[in-house]
LOSELO-876933 format. One line per 3 residues: for each residue z, x, y of N, C-alpha, C, CB. Coordinates in steps of 0.02 Angstrom, whole numbers, plus 32768, in hexadecimal, padded with zeros to 4 digits. Each point is the difference from the previous one (the first is absolute). Glycine has a CB too. Example, Ala and Ser with C-alpha at 12.3 -4.5 7.8 and 13.67 -1.06 7.14 Angstrom:
<sites>
8186 8294 7EE4 8000 7FD3 803B 8000 802D 803C 803E 7FA1 7FC5 ~ 7F9E 804D 8070 8003 802A 803B 8025 7FD9 8037 7F94 803B 7FE0 .
</sites>
This chain:
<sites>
5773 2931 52BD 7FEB 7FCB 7FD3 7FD9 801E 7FC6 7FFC 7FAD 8060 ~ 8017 8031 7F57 7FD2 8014 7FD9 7FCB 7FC5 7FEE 8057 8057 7FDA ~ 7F6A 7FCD 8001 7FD8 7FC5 7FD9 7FF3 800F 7FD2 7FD6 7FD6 8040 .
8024 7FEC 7F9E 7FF1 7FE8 7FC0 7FBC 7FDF 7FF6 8076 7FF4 7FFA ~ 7F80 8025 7FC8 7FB0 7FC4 7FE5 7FF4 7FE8 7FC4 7FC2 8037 8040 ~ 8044 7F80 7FC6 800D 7FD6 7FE1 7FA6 7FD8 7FD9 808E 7FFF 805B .
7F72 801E 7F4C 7FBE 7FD0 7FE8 800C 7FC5 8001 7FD8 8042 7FBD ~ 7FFC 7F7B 8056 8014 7FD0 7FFB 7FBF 7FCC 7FDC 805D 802A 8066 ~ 7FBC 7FC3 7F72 7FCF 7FD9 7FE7 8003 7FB8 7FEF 7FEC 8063 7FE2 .
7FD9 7F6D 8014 800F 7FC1 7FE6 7FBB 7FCF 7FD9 8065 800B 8067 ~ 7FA4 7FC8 7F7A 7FBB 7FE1 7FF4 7FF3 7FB1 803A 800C 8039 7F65 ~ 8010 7FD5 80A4 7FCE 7FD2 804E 8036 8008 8044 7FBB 7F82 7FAB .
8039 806B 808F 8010 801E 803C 7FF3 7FC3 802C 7FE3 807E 7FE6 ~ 803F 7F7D 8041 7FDA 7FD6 803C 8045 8002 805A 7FAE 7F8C 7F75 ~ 801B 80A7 80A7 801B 8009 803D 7FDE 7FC2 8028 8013 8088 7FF4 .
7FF6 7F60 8022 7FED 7FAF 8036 7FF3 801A 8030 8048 7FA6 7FE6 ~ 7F92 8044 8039 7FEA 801A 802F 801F 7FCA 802C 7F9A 8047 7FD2 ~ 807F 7FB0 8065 8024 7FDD 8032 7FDB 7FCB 8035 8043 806A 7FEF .
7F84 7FA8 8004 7FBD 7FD3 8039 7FDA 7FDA 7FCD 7FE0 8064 8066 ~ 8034 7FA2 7F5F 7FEF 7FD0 7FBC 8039 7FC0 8003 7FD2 8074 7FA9 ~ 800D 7F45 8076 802D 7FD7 800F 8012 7FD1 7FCC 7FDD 8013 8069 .
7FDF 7FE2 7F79 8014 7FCE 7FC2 7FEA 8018 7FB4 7FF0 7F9E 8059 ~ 7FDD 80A2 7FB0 800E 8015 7FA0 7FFD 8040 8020 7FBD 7FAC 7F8D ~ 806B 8075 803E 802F 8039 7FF9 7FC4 803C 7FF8 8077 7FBB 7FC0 .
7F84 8078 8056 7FD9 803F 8002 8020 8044 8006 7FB4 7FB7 802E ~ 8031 8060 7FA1 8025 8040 800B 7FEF 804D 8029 801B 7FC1 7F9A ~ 7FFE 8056 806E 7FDE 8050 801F 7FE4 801F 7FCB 8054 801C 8055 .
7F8E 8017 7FB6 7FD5 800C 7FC9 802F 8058 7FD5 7F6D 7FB1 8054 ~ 80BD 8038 7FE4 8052 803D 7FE3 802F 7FEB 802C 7FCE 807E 7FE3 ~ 8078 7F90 7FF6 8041 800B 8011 7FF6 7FFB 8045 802B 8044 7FA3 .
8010 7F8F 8078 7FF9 8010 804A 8050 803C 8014 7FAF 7F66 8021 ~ 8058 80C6 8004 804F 8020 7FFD 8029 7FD1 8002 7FF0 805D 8035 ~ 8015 7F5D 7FD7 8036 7FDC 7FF3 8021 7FF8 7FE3 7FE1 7FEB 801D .
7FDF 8016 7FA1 8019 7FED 7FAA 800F 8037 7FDC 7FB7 7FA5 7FF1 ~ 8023 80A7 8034 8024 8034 7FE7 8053 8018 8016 7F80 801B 7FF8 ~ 8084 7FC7 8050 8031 8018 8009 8050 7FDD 7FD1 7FA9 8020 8078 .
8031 7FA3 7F76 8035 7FD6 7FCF 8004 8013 7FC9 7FF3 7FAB 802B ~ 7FF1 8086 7FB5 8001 800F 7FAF 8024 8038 800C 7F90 7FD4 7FC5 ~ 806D 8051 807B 8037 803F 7FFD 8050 7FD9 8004 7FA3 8066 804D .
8050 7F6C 7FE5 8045 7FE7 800E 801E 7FCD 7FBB 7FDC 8005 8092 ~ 8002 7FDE 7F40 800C 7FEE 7FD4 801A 802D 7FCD 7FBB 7FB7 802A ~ 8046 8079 7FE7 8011 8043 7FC0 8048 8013 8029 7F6E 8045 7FD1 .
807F 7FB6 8060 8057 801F 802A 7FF1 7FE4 804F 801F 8092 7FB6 ~ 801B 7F44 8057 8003 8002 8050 8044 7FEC 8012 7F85 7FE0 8015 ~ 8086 804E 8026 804F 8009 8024 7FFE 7FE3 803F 801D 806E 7FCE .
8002 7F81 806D 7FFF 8015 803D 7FF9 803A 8018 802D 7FB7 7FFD ~ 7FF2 808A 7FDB 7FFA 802B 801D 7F9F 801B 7FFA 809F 8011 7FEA ~ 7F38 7FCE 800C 7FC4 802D 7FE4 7FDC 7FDB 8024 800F 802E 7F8C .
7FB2 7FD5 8080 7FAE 7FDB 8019 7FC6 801E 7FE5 8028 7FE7 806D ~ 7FBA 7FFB 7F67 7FC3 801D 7FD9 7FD4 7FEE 8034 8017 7FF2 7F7E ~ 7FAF 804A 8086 7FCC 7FF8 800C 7FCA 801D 7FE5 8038 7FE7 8048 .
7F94 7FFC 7F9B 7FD6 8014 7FE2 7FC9 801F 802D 8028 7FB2 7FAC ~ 7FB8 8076 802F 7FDF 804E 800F 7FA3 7FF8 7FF0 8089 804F 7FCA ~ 7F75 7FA9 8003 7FB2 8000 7FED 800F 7FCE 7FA9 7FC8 80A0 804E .
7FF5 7F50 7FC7 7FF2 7FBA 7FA8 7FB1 803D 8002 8036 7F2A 8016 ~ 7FD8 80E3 7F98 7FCB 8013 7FD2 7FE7 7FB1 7FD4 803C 8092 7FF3 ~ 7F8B 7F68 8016 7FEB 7FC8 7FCC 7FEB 8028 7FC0 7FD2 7FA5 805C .
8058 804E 7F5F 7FCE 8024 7FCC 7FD8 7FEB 7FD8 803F 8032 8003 ~ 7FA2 7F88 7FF9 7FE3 7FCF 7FDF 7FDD 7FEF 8024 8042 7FE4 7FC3 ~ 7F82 800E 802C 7FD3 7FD2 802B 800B 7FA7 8002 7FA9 8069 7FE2 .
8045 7F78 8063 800B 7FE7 8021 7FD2 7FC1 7FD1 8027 805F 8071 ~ 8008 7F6A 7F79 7FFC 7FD0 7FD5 801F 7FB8 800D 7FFA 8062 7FBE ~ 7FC4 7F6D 8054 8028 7FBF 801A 7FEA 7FD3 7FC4 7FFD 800B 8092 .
803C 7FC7 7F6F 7FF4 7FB2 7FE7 8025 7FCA 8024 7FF1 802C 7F90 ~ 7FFB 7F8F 804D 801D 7FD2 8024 800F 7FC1 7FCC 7FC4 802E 8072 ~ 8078 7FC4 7FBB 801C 7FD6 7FD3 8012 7FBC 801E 8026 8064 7FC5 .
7FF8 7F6A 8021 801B 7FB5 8013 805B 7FFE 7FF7 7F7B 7FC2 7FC9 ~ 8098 804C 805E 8044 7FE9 8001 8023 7FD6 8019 7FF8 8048 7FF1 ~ 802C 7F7B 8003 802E 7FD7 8010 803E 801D 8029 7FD4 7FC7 7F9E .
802D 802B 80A1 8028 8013 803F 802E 7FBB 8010 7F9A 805B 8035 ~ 809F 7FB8 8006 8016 7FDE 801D 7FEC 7FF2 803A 803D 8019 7FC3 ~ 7FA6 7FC6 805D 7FDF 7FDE 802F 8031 8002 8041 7FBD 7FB7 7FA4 .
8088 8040 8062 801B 7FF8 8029 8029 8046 800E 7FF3 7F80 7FE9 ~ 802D 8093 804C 802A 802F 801C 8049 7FFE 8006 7FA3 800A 8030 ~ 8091 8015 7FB3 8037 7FE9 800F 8006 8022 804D 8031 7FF0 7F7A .
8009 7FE6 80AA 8012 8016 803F 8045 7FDF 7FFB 7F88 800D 8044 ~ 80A0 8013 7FEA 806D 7FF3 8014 7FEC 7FB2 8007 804B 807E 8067 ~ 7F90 7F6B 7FCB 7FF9 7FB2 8008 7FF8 7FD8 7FBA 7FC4 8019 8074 .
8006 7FE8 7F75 7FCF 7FE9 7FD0 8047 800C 7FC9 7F61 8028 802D ~ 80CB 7FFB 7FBB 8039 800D 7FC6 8022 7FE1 8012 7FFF 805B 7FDD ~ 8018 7FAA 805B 803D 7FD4 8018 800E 7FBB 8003 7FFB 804F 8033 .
7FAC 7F89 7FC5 8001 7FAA 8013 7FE0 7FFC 7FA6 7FD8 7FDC 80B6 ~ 7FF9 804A 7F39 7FDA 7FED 7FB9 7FFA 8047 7FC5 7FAD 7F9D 8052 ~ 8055 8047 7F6E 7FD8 8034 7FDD 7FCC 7FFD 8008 8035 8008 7FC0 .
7FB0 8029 8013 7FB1 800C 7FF6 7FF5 7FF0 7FAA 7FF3 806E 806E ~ 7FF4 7F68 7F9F 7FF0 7FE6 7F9B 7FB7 8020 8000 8041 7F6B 7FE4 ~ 7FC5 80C8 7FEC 7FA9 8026 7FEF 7FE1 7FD1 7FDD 8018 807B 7FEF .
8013 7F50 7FE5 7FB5 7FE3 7FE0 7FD9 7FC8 8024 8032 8018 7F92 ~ 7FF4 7FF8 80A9 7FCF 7FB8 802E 7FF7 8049 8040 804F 7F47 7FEA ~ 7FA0 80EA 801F 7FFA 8019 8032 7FD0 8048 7FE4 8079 7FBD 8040 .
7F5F 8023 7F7E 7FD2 8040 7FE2 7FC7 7FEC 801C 802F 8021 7F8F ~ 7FB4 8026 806B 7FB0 7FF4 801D 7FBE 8035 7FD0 8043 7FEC 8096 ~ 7FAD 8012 7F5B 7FBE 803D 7FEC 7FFA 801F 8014 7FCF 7FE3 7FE8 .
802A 8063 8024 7FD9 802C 8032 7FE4 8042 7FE0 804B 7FD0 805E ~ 7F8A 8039 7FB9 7FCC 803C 7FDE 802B 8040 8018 7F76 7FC3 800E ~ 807D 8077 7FC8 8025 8036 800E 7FBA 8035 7FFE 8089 7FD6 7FC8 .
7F78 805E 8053 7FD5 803A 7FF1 8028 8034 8008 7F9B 7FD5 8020 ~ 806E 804D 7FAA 8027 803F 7FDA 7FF2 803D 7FFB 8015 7FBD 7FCB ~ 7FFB 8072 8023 7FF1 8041 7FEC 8024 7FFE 7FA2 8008 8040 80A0 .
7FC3 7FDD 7F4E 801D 801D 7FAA 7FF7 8052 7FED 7FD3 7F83 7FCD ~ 8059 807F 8012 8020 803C 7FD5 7FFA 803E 804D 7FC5 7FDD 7F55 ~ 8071 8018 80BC 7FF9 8036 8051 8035 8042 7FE1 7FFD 7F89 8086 .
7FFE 809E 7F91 8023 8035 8013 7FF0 802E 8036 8017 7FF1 7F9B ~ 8037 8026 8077 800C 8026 8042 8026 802E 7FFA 7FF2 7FB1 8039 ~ 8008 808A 7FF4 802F 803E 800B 8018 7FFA 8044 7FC3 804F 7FB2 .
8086 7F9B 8045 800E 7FE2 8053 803A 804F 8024 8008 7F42 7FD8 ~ 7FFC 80CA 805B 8007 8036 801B 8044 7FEA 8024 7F7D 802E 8005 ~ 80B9 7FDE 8014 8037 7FED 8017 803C 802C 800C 7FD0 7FA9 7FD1 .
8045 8041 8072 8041 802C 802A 803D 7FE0 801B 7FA9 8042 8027 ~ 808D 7FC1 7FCF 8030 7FDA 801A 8011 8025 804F 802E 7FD9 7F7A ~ 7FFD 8009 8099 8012 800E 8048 8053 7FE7 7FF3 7F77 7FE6 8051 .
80C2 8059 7FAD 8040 7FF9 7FFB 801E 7FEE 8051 7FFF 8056 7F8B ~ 8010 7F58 807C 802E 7FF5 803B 8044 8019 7FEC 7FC0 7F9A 802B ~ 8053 8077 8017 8043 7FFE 8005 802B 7FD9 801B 7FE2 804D 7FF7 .
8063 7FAE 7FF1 800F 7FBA 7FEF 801D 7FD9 8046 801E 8027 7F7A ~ 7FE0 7FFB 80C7 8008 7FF6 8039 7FB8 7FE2 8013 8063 8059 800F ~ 7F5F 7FA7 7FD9 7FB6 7FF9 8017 7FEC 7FD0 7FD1 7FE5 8074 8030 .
8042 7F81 7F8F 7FD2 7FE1 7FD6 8000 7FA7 8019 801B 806C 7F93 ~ 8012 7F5F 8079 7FF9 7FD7 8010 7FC4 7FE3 8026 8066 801D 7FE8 ~ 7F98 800F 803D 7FD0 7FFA 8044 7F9A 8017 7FCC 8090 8047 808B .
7F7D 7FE3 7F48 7FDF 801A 7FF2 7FC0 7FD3 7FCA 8068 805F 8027 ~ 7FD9 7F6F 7FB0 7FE7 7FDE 7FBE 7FC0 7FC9 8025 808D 8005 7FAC ~ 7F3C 8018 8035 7FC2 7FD8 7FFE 8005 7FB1 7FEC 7FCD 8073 7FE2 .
8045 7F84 7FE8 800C 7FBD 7FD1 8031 7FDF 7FEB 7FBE 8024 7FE4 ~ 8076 7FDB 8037 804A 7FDF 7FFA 7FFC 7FB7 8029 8043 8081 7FFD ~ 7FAE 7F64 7FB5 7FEE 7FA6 8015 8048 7FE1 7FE5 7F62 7FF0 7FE3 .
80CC 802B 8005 8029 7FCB 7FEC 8045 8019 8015 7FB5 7FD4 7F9D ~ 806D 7FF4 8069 803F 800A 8019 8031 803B 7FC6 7FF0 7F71 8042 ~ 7FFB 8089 7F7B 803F 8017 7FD5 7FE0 8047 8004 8030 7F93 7FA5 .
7F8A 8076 806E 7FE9 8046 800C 802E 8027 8039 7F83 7FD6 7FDF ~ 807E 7FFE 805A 8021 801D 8046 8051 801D 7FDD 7FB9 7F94 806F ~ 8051 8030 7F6D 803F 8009 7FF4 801A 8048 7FD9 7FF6 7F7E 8004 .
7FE2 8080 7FD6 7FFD 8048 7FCA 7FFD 803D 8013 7FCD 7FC8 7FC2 ~ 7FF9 8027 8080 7FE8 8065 802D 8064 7FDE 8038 7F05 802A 8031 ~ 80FC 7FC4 7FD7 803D 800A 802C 8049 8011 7FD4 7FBF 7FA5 8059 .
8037 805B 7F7C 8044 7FFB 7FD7 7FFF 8059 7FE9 7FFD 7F60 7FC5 ~ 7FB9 80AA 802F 7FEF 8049 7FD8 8012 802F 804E 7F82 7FD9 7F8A ~ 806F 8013 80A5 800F 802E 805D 8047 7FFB 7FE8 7FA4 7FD2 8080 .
806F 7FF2 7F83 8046 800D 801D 8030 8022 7FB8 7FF3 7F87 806B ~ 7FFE 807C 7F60 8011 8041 7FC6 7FF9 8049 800E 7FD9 7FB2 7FB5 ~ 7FF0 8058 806A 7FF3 804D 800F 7FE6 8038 7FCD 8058 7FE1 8047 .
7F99 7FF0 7F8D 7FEF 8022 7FB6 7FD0 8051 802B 7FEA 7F64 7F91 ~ 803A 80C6 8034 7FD3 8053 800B 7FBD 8001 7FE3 806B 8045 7FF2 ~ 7F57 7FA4 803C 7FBF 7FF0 7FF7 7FDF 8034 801B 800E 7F90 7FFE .
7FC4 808E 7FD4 7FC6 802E 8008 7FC5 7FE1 7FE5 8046 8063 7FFA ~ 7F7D 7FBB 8025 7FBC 8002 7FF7 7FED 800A 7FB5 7FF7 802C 8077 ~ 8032 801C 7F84 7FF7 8010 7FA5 8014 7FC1 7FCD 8027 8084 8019 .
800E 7F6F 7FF5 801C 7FD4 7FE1 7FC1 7FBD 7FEB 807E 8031 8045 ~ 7F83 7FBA 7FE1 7FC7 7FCF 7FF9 7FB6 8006 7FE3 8041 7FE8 8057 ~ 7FA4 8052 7FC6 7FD0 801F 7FC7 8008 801D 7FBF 7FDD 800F 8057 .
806F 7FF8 7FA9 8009 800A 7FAC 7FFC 7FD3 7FDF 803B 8043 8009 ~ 7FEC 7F80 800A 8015 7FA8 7FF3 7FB4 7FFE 7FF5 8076 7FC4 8058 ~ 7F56 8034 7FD2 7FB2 7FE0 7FF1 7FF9 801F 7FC4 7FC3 7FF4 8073 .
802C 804C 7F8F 7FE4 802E 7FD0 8017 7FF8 7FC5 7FF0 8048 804A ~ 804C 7F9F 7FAB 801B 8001 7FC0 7FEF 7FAA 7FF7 806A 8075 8004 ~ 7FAB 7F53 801C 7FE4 7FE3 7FE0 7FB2 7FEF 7FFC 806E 7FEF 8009 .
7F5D 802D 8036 7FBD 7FDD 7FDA 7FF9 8024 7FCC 7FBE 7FDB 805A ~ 806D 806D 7F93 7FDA 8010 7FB5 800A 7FE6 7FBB 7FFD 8058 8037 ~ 8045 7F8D 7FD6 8023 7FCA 7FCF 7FD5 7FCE 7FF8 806E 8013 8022 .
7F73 7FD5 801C 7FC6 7FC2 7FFE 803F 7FBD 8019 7F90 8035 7F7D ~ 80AF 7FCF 80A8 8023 7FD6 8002 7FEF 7FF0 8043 804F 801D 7FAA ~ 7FBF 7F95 8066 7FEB 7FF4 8048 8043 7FBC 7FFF 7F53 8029 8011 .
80B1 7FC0 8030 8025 7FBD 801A 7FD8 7FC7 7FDF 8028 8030 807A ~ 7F9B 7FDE 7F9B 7FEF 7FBB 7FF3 7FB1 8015 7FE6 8057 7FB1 8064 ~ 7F87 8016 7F97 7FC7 8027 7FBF 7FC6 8010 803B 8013 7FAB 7F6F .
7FBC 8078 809B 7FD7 8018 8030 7FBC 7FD5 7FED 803F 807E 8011 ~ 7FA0 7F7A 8024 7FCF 7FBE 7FF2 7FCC 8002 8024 8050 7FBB 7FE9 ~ 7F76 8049 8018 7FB9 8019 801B 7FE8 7FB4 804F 7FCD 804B 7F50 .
805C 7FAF 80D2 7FEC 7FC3 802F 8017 7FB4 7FD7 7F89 804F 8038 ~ 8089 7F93 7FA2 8007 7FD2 7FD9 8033 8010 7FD6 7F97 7FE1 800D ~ 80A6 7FFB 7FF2 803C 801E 7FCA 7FE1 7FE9 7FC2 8075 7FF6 8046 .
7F5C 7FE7 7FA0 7FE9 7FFC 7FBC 7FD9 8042 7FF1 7FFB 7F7E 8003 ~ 7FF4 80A8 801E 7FCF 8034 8007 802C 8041 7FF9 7FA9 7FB9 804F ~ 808B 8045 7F66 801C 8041 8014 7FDA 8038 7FEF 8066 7FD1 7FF6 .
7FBC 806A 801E 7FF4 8059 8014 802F 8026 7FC2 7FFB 7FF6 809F ~ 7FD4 802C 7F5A 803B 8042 7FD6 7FE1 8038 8031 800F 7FE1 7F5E ~ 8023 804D 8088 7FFA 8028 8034 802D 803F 7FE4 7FEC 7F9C 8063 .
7FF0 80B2 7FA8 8028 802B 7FF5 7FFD 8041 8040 7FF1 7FD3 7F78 ~ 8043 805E 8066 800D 802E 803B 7FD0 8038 7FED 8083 7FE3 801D ~ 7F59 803B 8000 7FDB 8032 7FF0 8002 8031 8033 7FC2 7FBC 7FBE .
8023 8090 8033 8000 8042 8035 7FCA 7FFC 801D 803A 804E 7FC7 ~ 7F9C 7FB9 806F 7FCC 7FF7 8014 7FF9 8051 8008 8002 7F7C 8030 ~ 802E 80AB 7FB8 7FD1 803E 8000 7FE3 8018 7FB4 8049 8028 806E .
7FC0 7FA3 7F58 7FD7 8002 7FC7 7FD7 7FEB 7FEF 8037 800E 7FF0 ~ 7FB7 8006 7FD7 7FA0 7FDA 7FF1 8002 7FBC 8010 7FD9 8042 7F90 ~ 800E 7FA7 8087 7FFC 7FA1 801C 7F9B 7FEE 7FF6 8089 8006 808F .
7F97 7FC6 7F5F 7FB6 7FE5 7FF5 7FCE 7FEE 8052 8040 7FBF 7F7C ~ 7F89 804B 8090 7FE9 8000 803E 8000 7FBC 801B 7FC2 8063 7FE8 ~ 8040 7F84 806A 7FEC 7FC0 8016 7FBC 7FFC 7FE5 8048 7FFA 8068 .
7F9B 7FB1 7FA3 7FBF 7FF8 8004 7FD4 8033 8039 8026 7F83 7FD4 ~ 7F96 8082 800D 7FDD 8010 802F 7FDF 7FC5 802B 7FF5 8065 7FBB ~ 801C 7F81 807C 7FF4 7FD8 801D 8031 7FFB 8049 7FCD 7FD6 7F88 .
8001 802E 80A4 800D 7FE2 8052 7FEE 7FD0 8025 8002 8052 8003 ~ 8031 7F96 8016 7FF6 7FBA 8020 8034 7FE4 8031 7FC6 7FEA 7F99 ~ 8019 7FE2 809C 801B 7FE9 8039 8021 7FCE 7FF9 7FBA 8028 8033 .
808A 7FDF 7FC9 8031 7FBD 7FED 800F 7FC6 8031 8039 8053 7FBE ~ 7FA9 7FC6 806E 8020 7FDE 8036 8034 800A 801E 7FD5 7FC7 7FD9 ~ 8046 7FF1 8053 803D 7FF8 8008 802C 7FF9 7FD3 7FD9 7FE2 8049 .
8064 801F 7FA6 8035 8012 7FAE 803F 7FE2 802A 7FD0 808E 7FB0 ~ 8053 7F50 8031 804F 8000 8014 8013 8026 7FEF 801A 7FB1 8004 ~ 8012 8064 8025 8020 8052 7FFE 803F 7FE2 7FEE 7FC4 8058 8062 .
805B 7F89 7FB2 8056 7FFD 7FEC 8016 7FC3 8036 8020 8097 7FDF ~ 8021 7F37 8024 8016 7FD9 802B 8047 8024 801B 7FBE 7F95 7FC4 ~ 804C 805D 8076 8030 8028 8037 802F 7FAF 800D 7F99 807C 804D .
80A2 7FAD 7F93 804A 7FB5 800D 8018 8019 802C 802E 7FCF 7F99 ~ 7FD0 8053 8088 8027 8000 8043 801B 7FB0 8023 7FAF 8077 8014 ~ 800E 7F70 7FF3 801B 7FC1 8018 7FFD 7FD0 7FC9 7FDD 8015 8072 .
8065 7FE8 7F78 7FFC 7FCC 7FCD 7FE3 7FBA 7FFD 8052 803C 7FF5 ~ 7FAC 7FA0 804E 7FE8 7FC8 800A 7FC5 7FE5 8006 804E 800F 801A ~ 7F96 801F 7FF4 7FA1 8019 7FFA 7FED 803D 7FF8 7FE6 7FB8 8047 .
8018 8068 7F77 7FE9 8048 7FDD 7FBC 7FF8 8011 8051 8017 7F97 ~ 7FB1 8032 806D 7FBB 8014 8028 7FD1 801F 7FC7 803E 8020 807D ~ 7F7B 7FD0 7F5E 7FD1 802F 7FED 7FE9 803B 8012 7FF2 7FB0 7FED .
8002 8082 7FEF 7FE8 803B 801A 7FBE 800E 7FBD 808A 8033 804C ~ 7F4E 7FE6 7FF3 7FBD 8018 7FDE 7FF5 804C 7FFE 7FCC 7F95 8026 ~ 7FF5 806C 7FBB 7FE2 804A 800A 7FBB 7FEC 7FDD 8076 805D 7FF9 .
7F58 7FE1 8015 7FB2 8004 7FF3 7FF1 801F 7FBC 7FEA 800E 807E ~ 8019 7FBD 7F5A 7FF6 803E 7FBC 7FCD 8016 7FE2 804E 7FDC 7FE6 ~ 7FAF 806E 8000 7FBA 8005 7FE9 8013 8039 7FCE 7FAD 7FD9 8070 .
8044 8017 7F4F 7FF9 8029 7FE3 7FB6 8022 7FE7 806D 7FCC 7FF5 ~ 7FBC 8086 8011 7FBE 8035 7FF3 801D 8040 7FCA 7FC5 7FEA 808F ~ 800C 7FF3 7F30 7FF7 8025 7FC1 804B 7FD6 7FD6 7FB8 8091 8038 .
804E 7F3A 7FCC 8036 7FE3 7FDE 803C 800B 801E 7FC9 800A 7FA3 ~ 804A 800F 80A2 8055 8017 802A 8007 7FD9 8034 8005 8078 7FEF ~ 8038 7F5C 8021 7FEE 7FE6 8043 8044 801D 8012 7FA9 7F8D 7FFD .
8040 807F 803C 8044 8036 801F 8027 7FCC 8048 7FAA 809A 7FE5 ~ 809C 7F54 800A 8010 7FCB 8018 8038 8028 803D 7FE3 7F9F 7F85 ~ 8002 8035 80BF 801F 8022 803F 804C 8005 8007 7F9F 7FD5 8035 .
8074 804D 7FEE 8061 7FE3 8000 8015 7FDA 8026 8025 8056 7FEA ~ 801A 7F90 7FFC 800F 7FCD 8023 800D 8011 804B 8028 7FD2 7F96 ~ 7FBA 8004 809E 8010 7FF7 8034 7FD3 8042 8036 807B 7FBB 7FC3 .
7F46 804F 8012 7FC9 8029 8019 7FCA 7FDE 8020 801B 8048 7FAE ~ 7FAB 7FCE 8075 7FE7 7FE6 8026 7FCD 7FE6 7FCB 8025 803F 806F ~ 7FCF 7FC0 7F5A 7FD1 7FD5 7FCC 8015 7FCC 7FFA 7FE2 8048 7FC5 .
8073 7FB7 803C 801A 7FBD 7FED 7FE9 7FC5 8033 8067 803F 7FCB ~ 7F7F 7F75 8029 7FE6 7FF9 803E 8032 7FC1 7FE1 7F74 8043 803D ~ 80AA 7F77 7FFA 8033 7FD9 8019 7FD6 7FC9 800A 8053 8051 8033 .
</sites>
C-alpha cells in the first residue's frame, strides 16, 4: 500500500457530534470519517479501502455559531412510500456551533482487494446500483494493480479533480484541498495538546439493516492525532 497526504482546508467546518440530539455541535477537528471521504471523493473503486493514518491540525482551533433552518422530519422507505415531506411546513430553527477558517494535513493508505475478496470486503456499499457495478467490474476481470490506482489518485488530486466536491462535515461547508510531499518544508501543527475524548471513528455496513458505529479515544498531542486501524483493539463497537 501506498500513502498519500492530502492539505485540506475550509472557512467553516462542522463535524456533529452524534450525542448532540437537538442543536448541532461540532468536534473540535475532523473526525476520520470525514477524512476518509475527501480521499474517496477524489477517487474511489471497489477495488481500494482508504484508511486514514494521522490528522495534523494547522490552524488554531476556532468556533462560531450560527441559526439555521432544518428539516424537522426524517425520510424513511415507509414514510416515501404513503407521504412526501413538504420542508416549508416541516422547518424548524436550530442553533449550530461550528469551527472557522480550519486547516488540516490528513495522512492516508489504501488497502488493494482482490477481486475474489473484494465483495465481502466493501465497508459502505448502501445501494443497489453500487452492488451492481463492483459485480459487473469481478465478473470483467479487468488487469488491476495497486500501482495503478495510486497513479489514478496521484494524478488526479494534483489536477485538484475529484467526483464530487469535498466538504468539511456539512455539504455547504466545502474543502479545497491539495496533494503535497510530507517529506518537504510544511508548515508546523499547532502547538497544542489535548483530550478529545470519545470521536466517531467511522460506521461499519456490514449489516446493512442496522450499521454499526465505531469509536476511538482521541487526543491530540502538539497538533497530531494519530488515528487507530481499522479493526484494532482502539477501535471500540
Amino acid at each position: 500500500m501506498k500513502g498519500f497526504c492530502l492539505e485540506v482546508w475550509g472557512d467553516y467546518a462542522c463535524f456533529t457530534r452524534p450525542e448532540m440530539k437537538v442543536e448541532r455541535v461540532s468536534y473540535d477537528v475532523i473526525t476520520p470519517s470525514a477524512a476518509r471521504a475527501i480521499f474517496e471523493s477524489i477517487l474511489w473503486k471497489p477495488a481500494i479501502v482508504w484508511n486514514v493514518k494521522k490528522i495534523e491540525v494547522l490552524n488554531p482551533i476556532k468556533w462560531f455559531s450560527i441559526r439555521r433552518n432544518e428539516v424537522k422530519d426524517i425520510a424513511s422507505v415507509s414514510k416515501v412510500s404513503k407521504e412526501c415531506i413538504y420542508t416549508q411546513d416541516s422547518i424548524q430553527q436550530r442553533a449550530t456551533l461550528c469551527l472557522k477558517d480550519v486547516k488540516y494535513r490528513i495522512y492516508a493508505e489504501f488497502d488493494f482487494i482482490p477481486q475474489e475478496e473484494r465483495e465481502n470486503h466493501l465497508r459502505n456499499v448502501l445501494y443497489e446500483h453500487t452492488k451492481k457495478k463492483l459485480k459487473e467490474e469481478i465478473l470483467n476481470g479487468e488487469d488491476e494493480t495497486e500501482s495503478k490506482y495510486a497513479s489514478m489518485f496521484e494524478r488526479r488530486a494534483s489536477r485538484g479533480q475529484c467526483f464530487n466536491q469535498p466538504y468539511l462535515g456539512c455539504r455547504e461547508f466545502s474543502a479545497g484541498f491539495k496533494l503535497i510531499n510530507p517529506k518537504e518544508g510544511k508548515v508546523a501543527p499547532i502547538d497544542e495538546t489535548k483530550d478529545l475524548g470519545i470521536m466517531l471513528y467511522d460506521m461499519d455496513f456490514k449489516d446493512l439493516q442496522s450499521p454499526q458505529a465505531l469509536w476511538f479515544f482521541a487526543k491530540m498531542e502538539n497538533g497530531i492525532i494519530n488515528v487507530p486501524a481499522w479493526g484494532s483493539k482502539e477501535v471500540l463497537k
